[in-house]
C-alpha positions in Angstrom: 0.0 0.0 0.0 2.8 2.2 0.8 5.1 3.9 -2.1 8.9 3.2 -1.7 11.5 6.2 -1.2 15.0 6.0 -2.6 15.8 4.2 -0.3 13.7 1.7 -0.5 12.1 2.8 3.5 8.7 2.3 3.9 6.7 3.9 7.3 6.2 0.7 9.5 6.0 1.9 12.8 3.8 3.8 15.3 5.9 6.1 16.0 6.5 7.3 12.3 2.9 7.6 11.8 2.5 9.6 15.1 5.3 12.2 13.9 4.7 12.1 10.3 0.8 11.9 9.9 -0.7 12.8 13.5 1.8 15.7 13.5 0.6 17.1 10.4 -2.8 17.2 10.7 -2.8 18.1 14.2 -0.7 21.2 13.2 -3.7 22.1 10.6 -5.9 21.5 13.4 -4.5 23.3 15.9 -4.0 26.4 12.9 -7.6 26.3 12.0 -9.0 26.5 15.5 -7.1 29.5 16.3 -9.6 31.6 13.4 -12.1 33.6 15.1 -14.4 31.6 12.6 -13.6 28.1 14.6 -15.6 28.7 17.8 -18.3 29.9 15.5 -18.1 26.7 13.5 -17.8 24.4 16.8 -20.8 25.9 18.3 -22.8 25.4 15.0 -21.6 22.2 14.2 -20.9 20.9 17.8 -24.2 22.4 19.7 -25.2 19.1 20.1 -22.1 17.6 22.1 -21.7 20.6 23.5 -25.1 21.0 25.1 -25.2 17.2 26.4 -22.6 15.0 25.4 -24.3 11.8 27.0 -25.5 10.4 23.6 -22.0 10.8 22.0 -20.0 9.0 25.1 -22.7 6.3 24.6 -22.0 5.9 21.0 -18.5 6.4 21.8 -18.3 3.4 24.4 -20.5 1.2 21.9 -18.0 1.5 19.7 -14.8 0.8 21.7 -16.7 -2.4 22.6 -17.0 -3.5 19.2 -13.2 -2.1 18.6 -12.5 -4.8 21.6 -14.8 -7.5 19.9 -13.6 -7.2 16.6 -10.0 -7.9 17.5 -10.6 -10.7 20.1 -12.8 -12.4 17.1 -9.7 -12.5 15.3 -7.4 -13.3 17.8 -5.2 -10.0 17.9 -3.9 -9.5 21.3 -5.5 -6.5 23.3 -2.4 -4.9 24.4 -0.7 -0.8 25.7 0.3 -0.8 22.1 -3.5 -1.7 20.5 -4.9 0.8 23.3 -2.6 3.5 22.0 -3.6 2.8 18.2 -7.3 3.1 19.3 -6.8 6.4 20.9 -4.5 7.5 18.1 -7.3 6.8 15.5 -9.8 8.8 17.8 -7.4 11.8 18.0 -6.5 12.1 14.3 -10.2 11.5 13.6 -11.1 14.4 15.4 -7.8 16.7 13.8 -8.9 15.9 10.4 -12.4 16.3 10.5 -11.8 20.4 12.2 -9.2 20.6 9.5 -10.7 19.2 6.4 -14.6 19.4 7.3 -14.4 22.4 9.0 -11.8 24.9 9.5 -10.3 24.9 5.4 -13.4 24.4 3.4 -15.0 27.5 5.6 -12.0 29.5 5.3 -11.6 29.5 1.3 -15.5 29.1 0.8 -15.7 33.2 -0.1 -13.3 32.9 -2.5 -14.1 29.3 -3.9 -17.2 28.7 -3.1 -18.9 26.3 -1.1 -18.7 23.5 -3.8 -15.2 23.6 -5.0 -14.5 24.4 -1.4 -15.4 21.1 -0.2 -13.5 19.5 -3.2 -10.2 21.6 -2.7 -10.3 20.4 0.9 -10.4 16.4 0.3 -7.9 16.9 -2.1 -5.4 18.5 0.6 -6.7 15.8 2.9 -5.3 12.8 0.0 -2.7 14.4 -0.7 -1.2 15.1 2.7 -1.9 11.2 3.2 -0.2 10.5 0.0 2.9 12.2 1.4 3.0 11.2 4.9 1.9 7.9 4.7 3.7 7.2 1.4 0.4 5.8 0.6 0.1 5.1 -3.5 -2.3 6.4 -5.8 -5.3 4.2 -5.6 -5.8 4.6 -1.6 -5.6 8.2 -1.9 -8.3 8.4 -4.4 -10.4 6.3 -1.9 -9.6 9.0 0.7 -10.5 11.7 -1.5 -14.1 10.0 -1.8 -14.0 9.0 1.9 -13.1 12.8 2.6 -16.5 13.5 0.1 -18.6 11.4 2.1 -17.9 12.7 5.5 -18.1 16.4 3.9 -21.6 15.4 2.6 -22.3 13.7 6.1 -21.5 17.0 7.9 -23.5 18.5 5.5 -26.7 16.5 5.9 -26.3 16.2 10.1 -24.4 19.7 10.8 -23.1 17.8 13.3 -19.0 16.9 13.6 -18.8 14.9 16.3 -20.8 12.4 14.2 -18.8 13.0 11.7 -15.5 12.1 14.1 -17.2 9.3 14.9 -18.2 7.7 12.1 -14.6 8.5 10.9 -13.2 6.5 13.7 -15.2 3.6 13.1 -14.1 3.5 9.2 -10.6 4.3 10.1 -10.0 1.4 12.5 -11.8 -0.6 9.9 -9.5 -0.1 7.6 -6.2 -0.3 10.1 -7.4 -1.9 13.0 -3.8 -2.8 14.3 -0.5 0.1 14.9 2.2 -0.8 11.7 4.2 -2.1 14.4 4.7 -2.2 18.4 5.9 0.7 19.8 10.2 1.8 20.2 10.8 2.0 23.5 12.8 5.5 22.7 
């Protein structure tokens, strides 16, 4: 899945992804939430959560129990290094979706509009996981529509912690387990 570099180095463990990935988009994040337009976007789009967030920890505990389920069905050990992965895929959920469902498409919307906003968004959000994931084409172009889907989904709900939801469950989906155990440096 992953391209090779010229020297032949692929990203195989947590730690890589953590600096390489989760440090990127958490730097977008952080970036969009310091706009004066973020807290006007969370308390649209988070009102919800905000208000009473019983419902979401609900949902939220549902699907850590199928997370738990899912990888004692197939016999994957539950371990400090599978808890980590869990919670990693719950934060970078959460970065991406302020970044690319929020914070960007909002910010270039009066100069793109609000269509070719959303599309100018979910292509940043492939192509920043074509670079540091080393990911190749094909999985990007999946992202791209995956990025689509939970712009539409935020759309339809104006709700994002749905939307972080939802994305958590898809992304552990598609990489339940951490590329490899933790370094202990």
């Amino acid at each position: 899945m992953q391209r090779s570099s010229s020297d032949e180095s692929y990203i195989t463990s947590f730690k890589q992804v953590l600096y390489r990935h989760g440090g990127t988009m958490s730097a977008l994040a952080a970036l969009g939430l310091m706009l004066t337009l973020a807290s006007k976007l969370l308390n649209r789009y988070a009102s919800d959560f905000l208000t009473d967030p019983t419902l979401y920890l609900i949902a939220g505990t549902i699907i850590c129990v199928f997370f738990i389920l899912f990888l004692r069905f197939r016999k994957w050990e539950l371990n400090k290094s599978q808890l980590l992965w869990i919670a990693y895929l719950l934060g970078i959920s959460i970065v991406e979706e302020i970044a690319f469902r929020l914070t960007i498409p909002f910010l270039i919307m009066g100069v793109f509009g609000g269509f070719l906003s959303v599309l100018l968004s979910n292509l940043v959000f492939a192509l920043i996981h074509y670079v540091t994931l080393r990911w190749k084409l094909i999985p990007c172009v999946f992202t791209f529509m995956g990025g689509i889907g939970f712009s539409r989904l935020l759309e339809n709900s104006e709700n994002i912690v749905l939307v972080i939801l939802v994305h958590w469950f898809v992304t552990f989906l598609n990489t339940p387990r951490p590329p490899k155990i933790l370094e202990k440096n």
